[in-house]
C-alpha positions in Angstrom: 19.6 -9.7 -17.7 19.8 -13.6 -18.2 20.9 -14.1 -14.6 18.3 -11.7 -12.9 15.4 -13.2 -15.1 16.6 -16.7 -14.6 16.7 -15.7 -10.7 13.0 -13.8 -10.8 11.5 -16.9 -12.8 12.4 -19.1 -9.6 11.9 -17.4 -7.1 8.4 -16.3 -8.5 7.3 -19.3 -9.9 7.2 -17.7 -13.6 8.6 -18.9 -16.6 11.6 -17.4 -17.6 11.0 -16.4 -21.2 8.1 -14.4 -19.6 9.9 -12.4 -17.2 12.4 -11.8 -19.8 10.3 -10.2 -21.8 8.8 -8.4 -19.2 12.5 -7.2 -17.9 13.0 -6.0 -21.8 9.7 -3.9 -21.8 10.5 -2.5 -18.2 14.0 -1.5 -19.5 12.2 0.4 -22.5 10.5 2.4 -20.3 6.8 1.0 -20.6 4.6 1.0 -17.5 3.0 -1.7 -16.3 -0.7 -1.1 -17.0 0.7 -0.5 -20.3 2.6 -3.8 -20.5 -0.4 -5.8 -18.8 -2.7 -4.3 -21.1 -1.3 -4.2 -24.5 2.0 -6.4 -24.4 0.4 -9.5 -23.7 2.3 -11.6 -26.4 5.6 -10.8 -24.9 4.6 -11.7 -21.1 2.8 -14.8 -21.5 -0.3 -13.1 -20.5 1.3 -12.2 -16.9 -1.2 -9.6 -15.1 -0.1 -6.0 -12.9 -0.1 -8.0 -9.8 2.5 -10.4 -11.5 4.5 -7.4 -13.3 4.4 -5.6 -10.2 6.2 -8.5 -8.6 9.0 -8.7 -11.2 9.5 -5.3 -11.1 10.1 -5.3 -7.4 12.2 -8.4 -7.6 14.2 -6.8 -10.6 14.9 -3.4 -8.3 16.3 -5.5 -4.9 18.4 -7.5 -7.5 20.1 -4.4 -9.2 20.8 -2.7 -5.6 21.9 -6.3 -4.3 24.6 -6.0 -7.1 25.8 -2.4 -6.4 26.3 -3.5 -3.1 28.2 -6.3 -4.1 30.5 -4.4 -5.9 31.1 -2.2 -3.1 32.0 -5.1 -1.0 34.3 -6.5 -3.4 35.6 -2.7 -4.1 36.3 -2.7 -0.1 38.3 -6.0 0.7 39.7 -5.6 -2.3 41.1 -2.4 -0.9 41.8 -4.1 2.2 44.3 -6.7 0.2 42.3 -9.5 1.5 40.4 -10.9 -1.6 40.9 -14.3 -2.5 39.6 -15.6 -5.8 37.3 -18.3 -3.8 36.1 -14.8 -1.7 35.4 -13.3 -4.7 33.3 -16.0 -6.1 31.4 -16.8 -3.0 30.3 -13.0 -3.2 29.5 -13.0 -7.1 28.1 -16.4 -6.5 25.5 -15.0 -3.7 21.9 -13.2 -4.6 20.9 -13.5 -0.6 21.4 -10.2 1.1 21.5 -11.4 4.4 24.4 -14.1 3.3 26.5 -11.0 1.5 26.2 -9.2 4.8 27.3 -12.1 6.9 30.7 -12.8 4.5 31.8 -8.7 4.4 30.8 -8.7 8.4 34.6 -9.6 9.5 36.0 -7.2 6.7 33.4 -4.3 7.1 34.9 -1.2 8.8 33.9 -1.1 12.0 34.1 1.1 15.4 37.5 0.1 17.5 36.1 -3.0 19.6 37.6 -4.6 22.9 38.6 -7.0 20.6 40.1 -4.5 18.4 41.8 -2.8 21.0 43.3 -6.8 22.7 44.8 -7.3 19.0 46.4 -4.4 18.8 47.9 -5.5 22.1 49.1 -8.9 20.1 46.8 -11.1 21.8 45.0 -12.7 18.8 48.2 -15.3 19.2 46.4 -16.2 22.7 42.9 -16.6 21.5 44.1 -18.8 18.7 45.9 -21.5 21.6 42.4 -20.9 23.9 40.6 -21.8 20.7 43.1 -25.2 20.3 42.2 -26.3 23.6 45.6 -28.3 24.0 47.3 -26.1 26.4 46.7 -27.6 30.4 47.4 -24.2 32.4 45.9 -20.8 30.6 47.7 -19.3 32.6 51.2 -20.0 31.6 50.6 -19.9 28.4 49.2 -16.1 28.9 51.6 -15.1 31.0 54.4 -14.7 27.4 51.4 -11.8 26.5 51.2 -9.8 29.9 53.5 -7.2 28.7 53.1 -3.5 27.8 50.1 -2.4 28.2 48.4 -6.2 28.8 49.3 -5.5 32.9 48.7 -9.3 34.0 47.6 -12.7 32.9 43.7 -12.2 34.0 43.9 -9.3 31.3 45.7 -11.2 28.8 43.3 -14.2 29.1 39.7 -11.3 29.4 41.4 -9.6 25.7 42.0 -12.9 24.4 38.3 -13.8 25.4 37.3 -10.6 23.9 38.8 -11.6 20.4 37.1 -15.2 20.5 33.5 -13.5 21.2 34.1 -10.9 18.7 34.9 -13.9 16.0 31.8 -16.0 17.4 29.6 -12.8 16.3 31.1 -12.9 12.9 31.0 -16.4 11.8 28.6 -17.6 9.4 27.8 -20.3 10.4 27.2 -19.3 13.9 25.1 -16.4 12.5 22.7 -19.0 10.6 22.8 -21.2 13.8 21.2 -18.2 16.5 19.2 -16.7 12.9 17.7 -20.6 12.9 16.6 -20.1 16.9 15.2 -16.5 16.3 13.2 -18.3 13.3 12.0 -20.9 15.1 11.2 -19.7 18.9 11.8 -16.0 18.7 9.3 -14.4 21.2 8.2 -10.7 21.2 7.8 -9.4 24.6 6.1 -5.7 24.8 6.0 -4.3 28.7 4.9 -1.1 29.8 7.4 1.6 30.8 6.0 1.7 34.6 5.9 5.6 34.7 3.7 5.9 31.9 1.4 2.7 33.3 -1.4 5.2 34.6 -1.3 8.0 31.8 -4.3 8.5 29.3 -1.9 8.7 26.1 -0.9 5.0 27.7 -4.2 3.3 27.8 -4.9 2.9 24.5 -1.8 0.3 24.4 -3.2 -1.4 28.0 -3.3 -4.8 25.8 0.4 -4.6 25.3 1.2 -3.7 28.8 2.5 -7.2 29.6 2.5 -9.3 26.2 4.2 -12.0 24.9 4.3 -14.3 21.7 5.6 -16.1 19.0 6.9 -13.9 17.1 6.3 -15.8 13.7 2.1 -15.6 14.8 2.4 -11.7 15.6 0.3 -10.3 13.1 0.9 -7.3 11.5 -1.4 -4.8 12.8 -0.4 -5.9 16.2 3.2 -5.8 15.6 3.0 -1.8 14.3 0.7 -1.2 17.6 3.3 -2.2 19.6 6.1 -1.0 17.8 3.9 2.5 17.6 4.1 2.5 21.7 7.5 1.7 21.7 8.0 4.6 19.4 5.9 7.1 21.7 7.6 5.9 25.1 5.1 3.7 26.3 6.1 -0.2 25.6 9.6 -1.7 26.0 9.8 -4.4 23.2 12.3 -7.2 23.1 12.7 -10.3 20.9 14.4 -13.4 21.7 15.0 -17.5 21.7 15.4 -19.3 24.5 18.8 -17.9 25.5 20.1 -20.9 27.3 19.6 -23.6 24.2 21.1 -20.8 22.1 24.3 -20.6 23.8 24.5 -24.4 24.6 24.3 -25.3 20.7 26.9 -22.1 20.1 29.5 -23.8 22.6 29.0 -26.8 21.3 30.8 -25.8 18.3 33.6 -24.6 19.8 34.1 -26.4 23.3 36.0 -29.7 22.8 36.2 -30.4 26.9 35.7 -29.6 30.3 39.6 -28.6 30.4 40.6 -25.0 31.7 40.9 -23.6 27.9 37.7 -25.3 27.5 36.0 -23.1 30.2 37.1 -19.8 28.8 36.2 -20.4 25.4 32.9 -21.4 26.8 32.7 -18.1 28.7 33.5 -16.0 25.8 30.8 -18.0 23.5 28.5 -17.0 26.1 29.7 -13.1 26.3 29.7 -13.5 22.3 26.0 -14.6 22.1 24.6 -12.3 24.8 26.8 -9.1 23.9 27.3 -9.2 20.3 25.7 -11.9 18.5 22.0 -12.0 20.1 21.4 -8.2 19.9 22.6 -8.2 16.3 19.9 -10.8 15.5 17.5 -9.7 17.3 18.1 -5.9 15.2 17.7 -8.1 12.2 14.6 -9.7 13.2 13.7 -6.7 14.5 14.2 -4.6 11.1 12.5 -8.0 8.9 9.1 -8.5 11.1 8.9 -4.5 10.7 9.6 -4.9 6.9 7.0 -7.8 6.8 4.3 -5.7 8.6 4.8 -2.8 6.5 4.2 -4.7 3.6 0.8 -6.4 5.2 -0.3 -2.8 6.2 0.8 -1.2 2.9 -0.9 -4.4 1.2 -4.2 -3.8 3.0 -4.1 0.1 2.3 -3.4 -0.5 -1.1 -6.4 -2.7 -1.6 -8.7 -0.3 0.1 -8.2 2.3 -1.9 -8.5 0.1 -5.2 -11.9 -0.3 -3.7 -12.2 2.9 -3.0 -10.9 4.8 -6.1 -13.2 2.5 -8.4 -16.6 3.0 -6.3 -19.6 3.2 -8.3 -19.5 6.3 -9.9 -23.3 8.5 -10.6 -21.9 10.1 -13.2 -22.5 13.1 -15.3 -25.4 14.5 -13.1 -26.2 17.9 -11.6 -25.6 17.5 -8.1 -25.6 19.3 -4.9 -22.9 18.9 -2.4 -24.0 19.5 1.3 -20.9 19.1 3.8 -23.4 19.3 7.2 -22.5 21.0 10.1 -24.7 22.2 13.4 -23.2 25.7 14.4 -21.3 26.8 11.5 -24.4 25.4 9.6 -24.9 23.6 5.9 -22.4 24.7 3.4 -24.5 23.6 0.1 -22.8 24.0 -3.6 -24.7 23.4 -6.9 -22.5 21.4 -9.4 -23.4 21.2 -13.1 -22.9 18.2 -15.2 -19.0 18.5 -15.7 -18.8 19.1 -11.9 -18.2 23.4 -12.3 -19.2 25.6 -9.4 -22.7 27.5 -10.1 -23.3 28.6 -7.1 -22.8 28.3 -2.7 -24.0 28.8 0.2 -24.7 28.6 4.2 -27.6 27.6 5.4 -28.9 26.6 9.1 -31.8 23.8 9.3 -30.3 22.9 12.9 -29.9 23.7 16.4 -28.3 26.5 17.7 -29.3 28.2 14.9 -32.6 27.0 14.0 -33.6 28.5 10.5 -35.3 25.6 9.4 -38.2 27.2 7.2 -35.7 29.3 6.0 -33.1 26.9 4.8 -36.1 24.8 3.4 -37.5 27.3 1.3 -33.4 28.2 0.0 -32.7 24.4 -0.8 -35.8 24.1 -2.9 -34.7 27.5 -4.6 -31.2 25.7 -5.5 -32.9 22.7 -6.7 -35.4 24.1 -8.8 -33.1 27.0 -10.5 -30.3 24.5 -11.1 -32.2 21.4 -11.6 -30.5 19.7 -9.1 -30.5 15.7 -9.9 -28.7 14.1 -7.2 -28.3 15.6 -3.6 -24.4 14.4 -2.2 -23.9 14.5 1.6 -21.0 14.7 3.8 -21.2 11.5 6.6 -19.4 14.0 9.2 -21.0 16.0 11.7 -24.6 16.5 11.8 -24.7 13.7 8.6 -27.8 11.8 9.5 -29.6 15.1 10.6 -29.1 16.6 7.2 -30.1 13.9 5.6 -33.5 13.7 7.5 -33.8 17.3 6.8 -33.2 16.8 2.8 -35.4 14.5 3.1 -38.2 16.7 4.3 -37.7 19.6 1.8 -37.8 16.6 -0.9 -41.2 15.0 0.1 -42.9 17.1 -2.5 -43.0 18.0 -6.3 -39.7 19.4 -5.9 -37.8 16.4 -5.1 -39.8 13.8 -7.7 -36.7 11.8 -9.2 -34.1 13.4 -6.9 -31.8 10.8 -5.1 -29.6 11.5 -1.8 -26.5 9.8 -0.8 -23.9 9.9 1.9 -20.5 10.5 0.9 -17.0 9.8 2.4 -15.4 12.7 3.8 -12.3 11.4 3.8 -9.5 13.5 3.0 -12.6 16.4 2.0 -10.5 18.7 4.4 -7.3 18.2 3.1 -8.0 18.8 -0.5 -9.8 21.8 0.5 -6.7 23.4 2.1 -4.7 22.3 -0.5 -2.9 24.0 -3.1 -5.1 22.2 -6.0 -8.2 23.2 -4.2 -6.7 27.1 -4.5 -5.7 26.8 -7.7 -9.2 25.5 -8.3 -11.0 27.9 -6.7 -9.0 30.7 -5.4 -11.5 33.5 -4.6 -13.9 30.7 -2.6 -12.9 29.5 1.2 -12.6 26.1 2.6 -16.0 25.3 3.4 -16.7 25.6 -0.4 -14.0 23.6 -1.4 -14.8 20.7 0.8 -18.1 20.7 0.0 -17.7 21.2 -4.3 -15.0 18.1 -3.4 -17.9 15.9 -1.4 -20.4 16.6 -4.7 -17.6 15.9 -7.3 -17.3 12.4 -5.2 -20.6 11.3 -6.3 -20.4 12.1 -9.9 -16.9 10.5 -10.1 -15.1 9.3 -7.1 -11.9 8.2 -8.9 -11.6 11.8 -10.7 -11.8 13.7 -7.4 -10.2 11.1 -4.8 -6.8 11.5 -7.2 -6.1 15.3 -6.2 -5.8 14.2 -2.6 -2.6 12.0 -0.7 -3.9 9.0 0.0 -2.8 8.7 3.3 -5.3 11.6 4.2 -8.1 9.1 2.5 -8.0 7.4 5.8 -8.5 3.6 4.5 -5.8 2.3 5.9 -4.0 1.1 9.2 -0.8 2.3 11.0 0.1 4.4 7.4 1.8 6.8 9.1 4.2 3.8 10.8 5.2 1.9 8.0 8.1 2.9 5.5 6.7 6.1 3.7 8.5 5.7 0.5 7.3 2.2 0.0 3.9 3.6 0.6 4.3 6.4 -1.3 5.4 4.1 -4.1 2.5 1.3 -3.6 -0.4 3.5 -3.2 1.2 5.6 -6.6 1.1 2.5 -8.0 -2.6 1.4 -7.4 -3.9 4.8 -8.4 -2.2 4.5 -11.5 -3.5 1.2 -11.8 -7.5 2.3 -10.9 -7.1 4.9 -13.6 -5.6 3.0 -16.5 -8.2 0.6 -15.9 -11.1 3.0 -16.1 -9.7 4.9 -18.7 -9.7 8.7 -18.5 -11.6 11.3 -20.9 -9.1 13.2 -22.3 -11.4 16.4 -22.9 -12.8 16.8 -19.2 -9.8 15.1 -17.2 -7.6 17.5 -14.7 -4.2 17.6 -14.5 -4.4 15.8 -11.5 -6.0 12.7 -13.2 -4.1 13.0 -16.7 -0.9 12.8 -14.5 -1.8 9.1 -13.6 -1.9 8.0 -16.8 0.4 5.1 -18.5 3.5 7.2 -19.9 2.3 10.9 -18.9 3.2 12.4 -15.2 2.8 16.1 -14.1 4.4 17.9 -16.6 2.9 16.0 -19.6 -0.3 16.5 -17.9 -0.3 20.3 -17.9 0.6 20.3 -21.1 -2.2 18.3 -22.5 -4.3 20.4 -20.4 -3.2 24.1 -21.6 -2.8 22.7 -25.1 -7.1 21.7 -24.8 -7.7 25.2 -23.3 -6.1 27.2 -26.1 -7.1 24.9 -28.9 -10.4 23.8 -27.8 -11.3 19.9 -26.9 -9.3 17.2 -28.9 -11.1 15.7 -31.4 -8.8 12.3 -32.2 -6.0 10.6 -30.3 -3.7 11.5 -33.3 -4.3 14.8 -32.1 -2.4 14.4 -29.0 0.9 14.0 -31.1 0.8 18.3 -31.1 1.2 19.0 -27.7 4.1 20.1 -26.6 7.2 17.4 -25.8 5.0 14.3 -25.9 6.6 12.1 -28.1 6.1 8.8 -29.7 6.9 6.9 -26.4 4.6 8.5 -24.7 1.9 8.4 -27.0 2.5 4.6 -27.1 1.8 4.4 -23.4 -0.9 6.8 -22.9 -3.0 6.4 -25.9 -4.6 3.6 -25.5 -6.3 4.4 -22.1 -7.4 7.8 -23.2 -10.9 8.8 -24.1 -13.0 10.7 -26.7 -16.3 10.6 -26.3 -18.0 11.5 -30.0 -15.1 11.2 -31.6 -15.8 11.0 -35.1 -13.5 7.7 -35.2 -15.4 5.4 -32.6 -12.3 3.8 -31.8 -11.0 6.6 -30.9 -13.4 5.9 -27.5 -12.0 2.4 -26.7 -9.5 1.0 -25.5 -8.7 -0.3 -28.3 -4.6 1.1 -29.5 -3.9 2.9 -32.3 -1.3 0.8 -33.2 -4.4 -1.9 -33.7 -6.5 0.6 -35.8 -5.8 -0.8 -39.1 -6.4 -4.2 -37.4 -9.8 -3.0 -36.5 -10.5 -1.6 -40.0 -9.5 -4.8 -41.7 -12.3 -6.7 -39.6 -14.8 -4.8 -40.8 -13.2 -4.4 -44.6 -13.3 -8.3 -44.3 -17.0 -8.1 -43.7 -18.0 -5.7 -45.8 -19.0 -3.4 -43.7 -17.5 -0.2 -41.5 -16.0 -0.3 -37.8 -19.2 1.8 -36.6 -20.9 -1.3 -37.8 -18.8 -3.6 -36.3 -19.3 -2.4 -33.2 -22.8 -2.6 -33.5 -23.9 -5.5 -35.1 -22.8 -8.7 -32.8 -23.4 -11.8 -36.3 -20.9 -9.4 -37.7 -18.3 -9.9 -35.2 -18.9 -13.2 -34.5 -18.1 -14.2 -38.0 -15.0 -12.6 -37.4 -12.0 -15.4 -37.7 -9.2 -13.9 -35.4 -6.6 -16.5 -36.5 -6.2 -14.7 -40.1 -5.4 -11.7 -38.2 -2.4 -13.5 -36.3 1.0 -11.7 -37.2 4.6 -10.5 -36.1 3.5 -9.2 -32.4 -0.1 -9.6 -32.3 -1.1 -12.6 -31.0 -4.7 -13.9 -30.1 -4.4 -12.5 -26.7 -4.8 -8.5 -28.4 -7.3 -9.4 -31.0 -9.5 -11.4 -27.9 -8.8 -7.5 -25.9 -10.4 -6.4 -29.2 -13.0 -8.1 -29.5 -13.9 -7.6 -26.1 -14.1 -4.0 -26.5 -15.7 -3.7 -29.6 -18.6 -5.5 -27.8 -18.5 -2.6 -25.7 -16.5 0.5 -26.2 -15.4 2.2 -23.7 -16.9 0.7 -20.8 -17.0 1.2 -17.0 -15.2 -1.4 -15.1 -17.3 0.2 -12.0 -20.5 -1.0 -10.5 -23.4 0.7 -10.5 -24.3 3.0 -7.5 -26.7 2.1 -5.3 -28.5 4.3 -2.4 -28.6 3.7 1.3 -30.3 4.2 4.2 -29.4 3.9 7.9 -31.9 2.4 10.5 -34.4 5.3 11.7 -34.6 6.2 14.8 -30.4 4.7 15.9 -28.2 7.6 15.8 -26.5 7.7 18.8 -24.3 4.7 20.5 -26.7 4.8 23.4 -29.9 3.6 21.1 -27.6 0.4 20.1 -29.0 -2.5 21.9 -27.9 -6.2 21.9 -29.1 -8.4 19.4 -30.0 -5.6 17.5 -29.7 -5.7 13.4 -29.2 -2.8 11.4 -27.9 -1.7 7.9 -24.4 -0.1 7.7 -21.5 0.6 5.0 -18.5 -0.9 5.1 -15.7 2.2 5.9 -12.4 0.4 6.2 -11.0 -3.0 5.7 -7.8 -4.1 8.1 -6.7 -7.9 8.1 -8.1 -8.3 11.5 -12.1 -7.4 10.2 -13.9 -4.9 9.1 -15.3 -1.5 10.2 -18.6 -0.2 9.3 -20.6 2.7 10.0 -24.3 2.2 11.4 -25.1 5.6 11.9 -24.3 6.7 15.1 -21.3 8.6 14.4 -18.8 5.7 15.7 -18.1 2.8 13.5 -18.1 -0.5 14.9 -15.8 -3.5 14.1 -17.0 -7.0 12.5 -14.0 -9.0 13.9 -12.9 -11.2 11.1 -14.2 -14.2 13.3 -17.5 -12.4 13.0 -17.3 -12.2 9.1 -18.6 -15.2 8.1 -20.0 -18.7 9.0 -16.9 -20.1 7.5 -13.4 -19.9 7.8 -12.0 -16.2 6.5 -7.9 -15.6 6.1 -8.9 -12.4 4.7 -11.7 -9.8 5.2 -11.0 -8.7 1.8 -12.8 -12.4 0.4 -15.6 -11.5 2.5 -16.6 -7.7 2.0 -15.3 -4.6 -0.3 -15.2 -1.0 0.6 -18.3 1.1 0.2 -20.5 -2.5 0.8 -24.1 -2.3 1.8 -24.3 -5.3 4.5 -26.6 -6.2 7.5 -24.6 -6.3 11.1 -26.4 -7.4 14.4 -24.7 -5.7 17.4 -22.8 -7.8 19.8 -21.3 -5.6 22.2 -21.4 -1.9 23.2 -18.5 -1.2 25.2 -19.6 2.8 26.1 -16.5 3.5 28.3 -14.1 2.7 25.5 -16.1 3.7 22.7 -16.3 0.2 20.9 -19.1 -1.1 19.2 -18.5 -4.6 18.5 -20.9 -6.4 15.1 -21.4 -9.9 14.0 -22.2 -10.8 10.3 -22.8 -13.8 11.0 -25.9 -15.4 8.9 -27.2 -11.9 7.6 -25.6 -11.5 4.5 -26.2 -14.9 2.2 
């Protein structure tokens, strides 16, 4: 634990004592909201981003060391470990250095050079490699016996065994990895039988491209490693070949002497056979790792901005998910987000029941008192909205608001086995629209029961290492929640399973244990459900919620393990916590250093205070309503120079995407962001953002709209 803390604290910049404690409360089993949150003594203060990073750090250093003991295990078993072998390898926390020292000793496929020592030649190489010997010949011609049938194949296997032992030394390993690090270019070309094909022209940028590869960003790295994949683009990376093999032979060429040449020659066959296309698989496999984690890193922030959108909250709402032919399918929600009632109607063309649907939607809102109208921004969006609009230009829609809502992922939930648990005697159409409605009201609460690679925020997810997606994206969902807090008497199972220290089966329980003994009524409570234990009500507690509860901590995010804390505050000032909380001179003449003992340090009585101030409270923003330009709905109304409102859909590191209204969004290049200087879209603009955009381009044929920013949004 000493060494790997000592190791994360450099290479992270932390101080050690802090990522020791933070490897100690990993090694309990605490998560890391829960540690960020509530264990602030024992990290220094360190935040999830910073966890995060030791955990990750922590994980790659407990596989580096199983696989150091496997390497030791195996040359061990090969009767080749030296003490000074064994220390190099123990002394090593570098997995590309471990790989290099086991590379001569790692079992291996039988090689040309395999096959010329088994024909005794490695005596040969060794005099080639000495360079002392005038005639090559003569001194190969001892070897050409058996199965070596002459000197020229005596002198090609002993060749063979001097390439195979350039490949494997480290230091020649570092030397070409040094060249790929410096002057590596990638090269994509197109496979000239697909040049002309449709599925092909969507990569026509890549058809003959060439750079750096340490400027290749990541989202054009995964495009072209995407064609590549799908048959399209041949991709290569290399150095300059020629310097490579010059510096390589400089090594081990001593003269212009006839040993000289043929060591020379198998350096060469070395580099280009065996040593380049190794390090070129490397570099390969690391810009792929490094894009993924740009990609993943993007996705994961966009759905932190998208899982803690402004939420309308407990409303009655009607979810419309718009449609032309199939028609309207319109559900009324109560306050806790429960089905009341559904169905079809059919304001628009082919159908044409517009007085009829008008006269049904003001039914719906008058009978359920409809308080918010939530619609889909698919198909037929804007012309729903318009109609909406209409049937609310009278008494009936005095006070009624309408949004557009993300349909994101609507379709997936709706076929999926949550949505039929959910509602399993109503079809899709219901489901996806109950889901778009539910998105209003609490967009974190519904956006949880669906993958997140459906949510469609992202770029290249389905190219880049699912697991560490998987994992990331986990991760910040678990994060949104915990920092939201969740109310432990309306949450699903799906959102109760995000929370610090629960998971799935936790989750259910909590959840059958509230339907056959009615809602909790204290966090103490939750010690009676079924196999949640003290550990886990350590983690979860404090980021559950009970709204009422007749202990008003109880709806904070204040711990229970602070409680008495709490209650001494307000014994101290003669009054009660519900006072406390409400009377600001009180808590102000609180003095938090008499409260400083054993683990709790000013950092948890500062949290304290800060949420006595305001219990329970909504990280989120409020919600705010939009409205595209009237009268631009279609790409062909866009004109240039033109200014219109739009949302901001999706964030990549090369700009922005944003929706205008006319059913294709159009991208604010991150040159286009800003008057300034932007590394990342991210500093500029969030997910869900109102902003103004003037048009730059319109390019019909490919179906790209192309927005500037620039000087609209001060």
């Amino acid at each position: 634990m000493t060494q790997f803390a000592r190791l994360i604290a450099e290479r992270l910049n932390i101080s050690e004592k802090n990522v020791d404690g933070t490897l100690k409360l990993l090694d309990e089993g605490c998560t890391i909201p829960f540690i960020a949150r509530y264990r602030k003594e024992r990290t220094g203060g360190l935040d999830e981003v910073q966890i995060s990073a030791i955990s990750d750090q922590y994980e790659r250093l407990k596989e580096l060391q199983k696989r150091k003991e496997t390497v030791v295990k195996t040359i061990t078993e090969l009767g080749k470990l030296t003490p000074e072998l064994e220390k190099r390898i123990n002394d090593t926390w570098d997995a590309t250095t471990l790989e290099d020292i086991y590379l001569p000793y790692r079992p291996k496929r039988r090689t040309r050079a395999q096959v010329a020592r088994e024909q005794g030649l490695e005596p040969l190489a060794k005099i080639l490699l000495l360079q002392r010997e005038r005639d090559p010949e003569a001194a190969a011609l001892p070897f050409a016996v058996g199965d070596v049938s002459d000197v020229a194949t005596a002198l090609k296997g002993a060749q063979d065994i001097i390439a195979e032992q350039v490949s494997e030394d480290e230091r020649s390993r570092q030397q070409v990895r040094g060249a790929f690090r410096r002057m590596a270019v990638i090269t994509s070309k197109v496979v000239k039988a697909k040049q002309d094909t449709d599925e092909a022209q969507k990569y026509r940028d890549y058809f003959d491209w060439h750079e750096p590869l340490k400027r290749c960003s990541s989202h054009r790295l995964l495009a072209m490693r995407r064609g590549e994949a799908e048959g399209i683009l041949r991709i290569s990376i290399a150095p300059n070949d020629d310097e490579c093999i010059e510096r390589l032979q400089s090594h081990y060429v001593y003269g212009r002497t006839p040993c000289g040449r043929l060591v020379a020659e198998a350096v060469e066959d070395g580099y280009k056979r065996l040593l380049k296309p190794s390090i070129e698989t490397e570099f390969g496999n690391l810009s792929k790792e490094q894009a993924d984690d740009e990609a993943i890193r993007v996705f994961a922030e966009n759905l932190r901005q998208l899982l803690l959108s402004a939420p309308l909250g407990q409303k009655r709402v009607m979810g419309i998910d718009p449609g032309f032919r199939t028609g309207c399918k319109v559900v009324c929600l109560d306050a806790q987000g429960n089905l009341l009632h559904h169905e079809a109607i059919f304001p628009h063309p082919p159908v044409n029941h517009r007085m009829q649907a008008t006269v049904h939607l003001q039914q719906m809102i008058e009978q359920y008192r409809i308080e918010a109208i939530a619609i889909g921004n698919g198909t037929a969006s804007r012309e729903t909205r318009a109609f909406v609009e209409d049937c609310l230009s009278g008494e009936t829609g005095k006070g009624i608001s309408v949004f557009v809502v993300s349909e994101d992922g609507a379709s997936v939930y709706s076929a999926s086995k949550t949505a039929r648990e959910e509602f399993p005697d109503e079809d899709v159409t219901v489901r996806g629209a109950v889901s778009i409605g539910r998105r209003l009201m609490d967009p974190l609460a519904e956006l949880v029961k669906i993958d997140p690679k459906s949510i469609g925020v992202g770029q290249y997810q389905h190219d880049v290492d699912q697991t560490k997606l998987k994992q990331q994206l986990d991760q910040t969902v678990m994060s949104c929640v915990n920092s939201v807090g969740v109310n432990l008497n309306t949450a699903s199972q799906h959102l109760l399973q995000y929370v610090s220290g629960l998971g799935p089966a936790l989750a259910k329980n909590i959840v059958d244990y509230r339907r056959e003994n009615g809602a909790f009524e204290s966090r103490a409570q939750l010690k009676k459900v079924p196999r949640l234990g003290p550990s886990a009500f350590e983690q979860c507690a404090g980021f559950l919620r009970i709204p009422d509860a007749k202990n008003p901590l109880d709806n904070s995010a204040v711990h229970p393990e602070s409680y008495k804390i709490v209650e001494q505050m307000a014994k101290d000032q003669g009054c009660t916590v519900i006072d406390l909380i409400k009377d600001k001179e009180k808590r102000e003449a609180v003095d938090l250093k008499k409260y400083v003992a054993g683990d709790v340090g000013l950092p948890t009585l500062t949290d304290i205070m800060k949420e006595l101030e305001k219990p329970g409270r909504d990280p989120r923003e409020q919600i705010e309503e939009f409205e595209f330009a009237k009268g631009i709905e279609t790409v062909d109304d866009l004109v240039e120079g033109m200014e219109l409102p739009g949302i901001v859909t999706n964030i990549t590191n090369f700009g922005a995407f944003v929706d205008i209204g006319v059913h294709q969004d159009g991208l604010v290049h991150i040159s286009q962001l800003a008057d300034r200087y932007v590394k990342d879209p991210n500093q500029v603009v969030k997910l869900h953002q109102h902003v103004r955009v003037r048009v730059l381009e319109v390019d019909r044929r490919r179906g790209r709209i192309s927005l500037s920013m620039k000087n609209l949004n001060m």
